[in-house]
TORTORDO-597610 format. One record per residue (C-alpha): residue in one letter; x, y negated, z. Coordinates in Angstrom, 3 decimals. Layout:
% residues N
{"A",{X,Y,Z}}
...
% end
This chain:
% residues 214
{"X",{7.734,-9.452,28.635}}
{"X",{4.248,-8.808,29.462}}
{"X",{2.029,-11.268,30.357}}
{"X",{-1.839,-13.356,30.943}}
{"X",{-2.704,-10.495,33.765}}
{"X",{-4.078,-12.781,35.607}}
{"X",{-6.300,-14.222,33.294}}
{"X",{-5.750,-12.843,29.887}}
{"X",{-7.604,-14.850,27.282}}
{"X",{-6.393,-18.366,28.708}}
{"X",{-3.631,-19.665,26.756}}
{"X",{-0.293,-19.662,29.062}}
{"X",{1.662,-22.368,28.646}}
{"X",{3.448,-23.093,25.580}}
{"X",{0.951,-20.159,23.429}}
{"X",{0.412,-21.101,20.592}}
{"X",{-2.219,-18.696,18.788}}
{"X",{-3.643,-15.571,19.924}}
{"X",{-3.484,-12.190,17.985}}
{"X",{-5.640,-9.332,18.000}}
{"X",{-4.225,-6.280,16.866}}
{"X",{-7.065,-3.635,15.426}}
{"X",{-6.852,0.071,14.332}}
{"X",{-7.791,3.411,14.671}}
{"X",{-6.789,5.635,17.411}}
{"X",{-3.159,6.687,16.834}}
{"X",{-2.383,4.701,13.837}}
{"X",{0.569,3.417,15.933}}
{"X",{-0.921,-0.228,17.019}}
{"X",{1.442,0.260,20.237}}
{"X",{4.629,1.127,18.611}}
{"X",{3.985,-1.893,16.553}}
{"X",{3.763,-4.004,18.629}}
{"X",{6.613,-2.668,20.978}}
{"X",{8.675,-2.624,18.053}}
{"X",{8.311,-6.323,17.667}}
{"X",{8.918,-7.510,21.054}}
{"X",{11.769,-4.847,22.466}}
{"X",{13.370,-4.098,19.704}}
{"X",{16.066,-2.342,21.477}}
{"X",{13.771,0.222,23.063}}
{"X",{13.796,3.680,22.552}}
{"X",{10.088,4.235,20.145}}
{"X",{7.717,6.205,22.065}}
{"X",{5.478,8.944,20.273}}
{"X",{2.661,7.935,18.864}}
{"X",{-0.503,8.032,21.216}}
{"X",{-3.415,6.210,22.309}}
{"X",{-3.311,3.412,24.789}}
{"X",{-5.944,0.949,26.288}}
{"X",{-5.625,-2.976,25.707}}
{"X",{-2.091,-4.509,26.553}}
{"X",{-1.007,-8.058,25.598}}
{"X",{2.707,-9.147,24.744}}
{"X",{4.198,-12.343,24.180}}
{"X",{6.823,-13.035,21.450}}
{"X",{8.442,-16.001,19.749}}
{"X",{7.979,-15.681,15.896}}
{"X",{10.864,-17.114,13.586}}
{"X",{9.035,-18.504,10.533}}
{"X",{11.712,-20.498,8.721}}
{"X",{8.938,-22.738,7.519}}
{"X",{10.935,-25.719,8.755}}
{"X",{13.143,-27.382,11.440}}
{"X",{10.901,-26.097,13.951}}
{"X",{10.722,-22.748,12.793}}
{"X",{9.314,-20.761,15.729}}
{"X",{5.954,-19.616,16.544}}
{"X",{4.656,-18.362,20.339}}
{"X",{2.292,-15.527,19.813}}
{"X",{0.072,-13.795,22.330}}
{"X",{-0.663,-10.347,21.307}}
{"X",{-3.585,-8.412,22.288}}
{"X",{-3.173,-4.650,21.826}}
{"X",{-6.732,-3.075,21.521}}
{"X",{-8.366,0.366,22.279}}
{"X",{-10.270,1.702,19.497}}
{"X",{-13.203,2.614,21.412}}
{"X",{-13.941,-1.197,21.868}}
{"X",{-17.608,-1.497,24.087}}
{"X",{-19.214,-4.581,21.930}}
{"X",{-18.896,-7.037,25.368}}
{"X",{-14.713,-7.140,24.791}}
{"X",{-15.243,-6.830,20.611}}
{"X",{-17.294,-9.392,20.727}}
{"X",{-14.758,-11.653,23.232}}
{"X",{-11.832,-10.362,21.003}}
{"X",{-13.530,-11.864,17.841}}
{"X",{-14.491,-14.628,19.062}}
{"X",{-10.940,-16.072,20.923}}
{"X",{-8.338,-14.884,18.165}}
{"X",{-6.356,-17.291,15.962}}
{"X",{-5.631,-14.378,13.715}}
{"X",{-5.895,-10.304,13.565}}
{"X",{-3.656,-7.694,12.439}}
{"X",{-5.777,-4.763,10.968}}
{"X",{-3.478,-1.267,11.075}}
{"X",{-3.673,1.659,9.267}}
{"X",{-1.958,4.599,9.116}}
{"X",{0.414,5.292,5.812}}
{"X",{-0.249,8.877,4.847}}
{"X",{-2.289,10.905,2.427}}
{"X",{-5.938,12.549,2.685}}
{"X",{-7.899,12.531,5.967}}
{"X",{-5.763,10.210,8.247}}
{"X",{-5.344,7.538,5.713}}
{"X",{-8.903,7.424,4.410}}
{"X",{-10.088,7.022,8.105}}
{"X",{-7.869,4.944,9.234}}
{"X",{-8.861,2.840,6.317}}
{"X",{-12.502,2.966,7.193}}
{"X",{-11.895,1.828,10.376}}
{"X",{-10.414,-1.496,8.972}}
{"X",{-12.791,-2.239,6.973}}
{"X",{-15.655,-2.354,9.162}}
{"X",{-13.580,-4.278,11.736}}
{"X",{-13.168,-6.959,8.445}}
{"X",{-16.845,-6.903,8.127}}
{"X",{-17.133,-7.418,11.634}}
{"X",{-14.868,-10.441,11.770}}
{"X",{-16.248,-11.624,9.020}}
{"X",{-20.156,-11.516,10.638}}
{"X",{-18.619,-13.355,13.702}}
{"X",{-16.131,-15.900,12.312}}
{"X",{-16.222,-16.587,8.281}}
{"X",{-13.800,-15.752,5.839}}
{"X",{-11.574,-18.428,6.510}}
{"X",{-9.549,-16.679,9.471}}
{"X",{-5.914,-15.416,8.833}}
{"X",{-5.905,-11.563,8.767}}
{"X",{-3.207,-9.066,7.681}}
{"X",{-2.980,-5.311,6.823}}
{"X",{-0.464,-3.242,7.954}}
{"X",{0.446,0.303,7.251}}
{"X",{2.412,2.340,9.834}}
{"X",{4.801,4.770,8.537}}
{"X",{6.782,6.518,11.012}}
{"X",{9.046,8.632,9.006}}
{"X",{9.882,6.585,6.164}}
{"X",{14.011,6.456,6.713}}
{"X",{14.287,6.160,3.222}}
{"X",{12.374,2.730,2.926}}
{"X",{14.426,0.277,5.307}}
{"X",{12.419,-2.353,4.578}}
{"X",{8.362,-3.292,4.606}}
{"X",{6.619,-3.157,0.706}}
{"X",{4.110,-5.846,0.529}}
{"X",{1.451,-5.668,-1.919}}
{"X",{3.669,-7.558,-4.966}}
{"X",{6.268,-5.081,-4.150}}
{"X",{3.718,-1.959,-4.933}}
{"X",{5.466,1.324,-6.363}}
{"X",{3.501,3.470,-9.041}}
{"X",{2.332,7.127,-7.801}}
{"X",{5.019,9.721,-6.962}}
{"X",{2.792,12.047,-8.174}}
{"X",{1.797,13.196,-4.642}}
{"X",{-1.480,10.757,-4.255}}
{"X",{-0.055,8.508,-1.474}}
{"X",{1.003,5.739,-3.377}}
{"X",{-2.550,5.620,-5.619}}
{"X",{-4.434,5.732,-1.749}}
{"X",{-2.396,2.991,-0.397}}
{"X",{-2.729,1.171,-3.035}}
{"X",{-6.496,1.270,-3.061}}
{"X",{-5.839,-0.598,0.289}}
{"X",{-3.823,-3.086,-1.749}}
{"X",{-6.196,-4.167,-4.018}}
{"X",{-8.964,-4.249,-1.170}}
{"X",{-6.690,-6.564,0.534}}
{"X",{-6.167,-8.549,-2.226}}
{"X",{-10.234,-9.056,-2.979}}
{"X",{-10.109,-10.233,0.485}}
{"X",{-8.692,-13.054,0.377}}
{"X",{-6.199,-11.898,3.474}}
{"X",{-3.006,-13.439,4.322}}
{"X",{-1.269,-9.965,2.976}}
{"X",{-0.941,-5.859,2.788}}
{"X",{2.174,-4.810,4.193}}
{"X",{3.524,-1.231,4.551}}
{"X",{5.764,-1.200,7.287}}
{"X",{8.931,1.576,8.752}}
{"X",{8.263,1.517,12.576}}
{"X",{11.911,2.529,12.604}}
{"X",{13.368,-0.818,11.772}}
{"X",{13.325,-4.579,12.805}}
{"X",{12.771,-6.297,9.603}}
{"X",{10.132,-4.183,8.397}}
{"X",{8.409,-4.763,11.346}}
{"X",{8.642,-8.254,11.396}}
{"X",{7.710,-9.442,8.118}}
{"X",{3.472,-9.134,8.503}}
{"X",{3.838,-11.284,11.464}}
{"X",{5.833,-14.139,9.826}}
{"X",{3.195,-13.885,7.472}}
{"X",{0.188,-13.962,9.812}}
{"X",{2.090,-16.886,11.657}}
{"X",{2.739,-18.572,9.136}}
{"X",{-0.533,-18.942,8.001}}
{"X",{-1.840,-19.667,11.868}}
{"X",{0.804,-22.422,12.140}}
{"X",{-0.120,-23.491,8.410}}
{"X",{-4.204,-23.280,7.704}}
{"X",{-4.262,-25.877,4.936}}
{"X",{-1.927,-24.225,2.560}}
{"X",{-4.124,-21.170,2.751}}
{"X",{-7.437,-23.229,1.938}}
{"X",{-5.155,-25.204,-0.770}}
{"X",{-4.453,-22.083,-2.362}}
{"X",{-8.019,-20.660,-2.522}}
{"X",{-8.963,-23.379,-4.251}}
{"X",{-6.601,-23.361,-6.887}}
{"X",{-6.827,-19.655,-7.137}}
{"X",{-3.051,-18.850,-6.172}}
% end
């Protein structure tokens, strides 16, 4: 259910981290997210929303206690810099969102990532868990999310060389992973945020890592 109205960026009881959820307009932040936390609800169309938050309980299967409570902030993309600048500052983590297609909506959607990296970079380091995610809406022939080990080569139609330029940006990053993900199905959608919470819940492994160059 939805939740914080009151007072959105205090912790409710029992939160664990908060995550900000960044994109372009219509690169399906929403459905996402919705996805996620009713997963029995009919998907609505694709369209732009203003800023929602959700709460959901993420099964890591890291260990014995193997949950993580998340507080999701769903963000316009015409962010004024007062509630950027508040959305940087109190998140635990971020999910930046693209859109998986070819040409135009890809390369913008990409662009709009990007800065949003550089601007959580300028106001909190490179130490703070971030993931990538690529909607694709009509992908009933992938069941399942491709992370960036899992990378296809080209089908000859240019998608798979553009996405993968998001890849290996990801990768030079130093984020927590690139995922392309089918909004039409559960585990697809899940698997960026065990990743993200993972990483939240788990901060040394990630510097560990780093240092060993893993």
């Amino acid at each position: 259910a939805r939740d914080a109205r009151k007072s959105p960026f205090l912790m409710p009881h029992k939160l664990k981290y908060r995550l900000v959820v960044l994109g372009k307009s219509g690169v399906g932040k929403t459905t996402l997210l919705e996805s996620l936390v009713y997963p029995s609800r009919a998907r609505r169309p694709l369209a732009s929303t203003s800023e929602d938050i959700y709460e959901c309980t993420i099964d890591t299967g890291s260990d014995r206690n193997s949950s993580e409570r998340l507080l999701l902030y769903d963000t316009s993309a015409s962010l004024d810099d007062r509630l950027k600048a508040l959305y940087l500052s109190v998140a635990d983590g971020f999910v930046l969102v693209y859109q998986c297609a070819t040409g135009t909506e890809l390369r913008e959607s990409f662009a709009y990532i990007k800065d949003m990296r550089q601007d959580i970079e300028s106001a909190r380091g490179r130490d703070v868990p971030i993931v990538v995610v690529g909607t694709c809406s009509s992908s009933a022939q992938e069941p399942t999310s491709r992370s960036t080990s899992s990378r296809r080569r080209s089908n000859g139609t240019g998608g798979e060389n553009e996405t993968s330029s998001v890849a290996t940006w990801a990768r030079a990053q130093f984020l927590v992973g690139h995922y392309e993900v089918n909004l039409g199905v559960r585990k697809s959608v899940v698997e960026p945020f065990v990743a993200i919470a993972n990483r939240m819940a788990h901060p040394l492994k990630r510097y560990l890592s780093t240092k060993l160059g893993k």
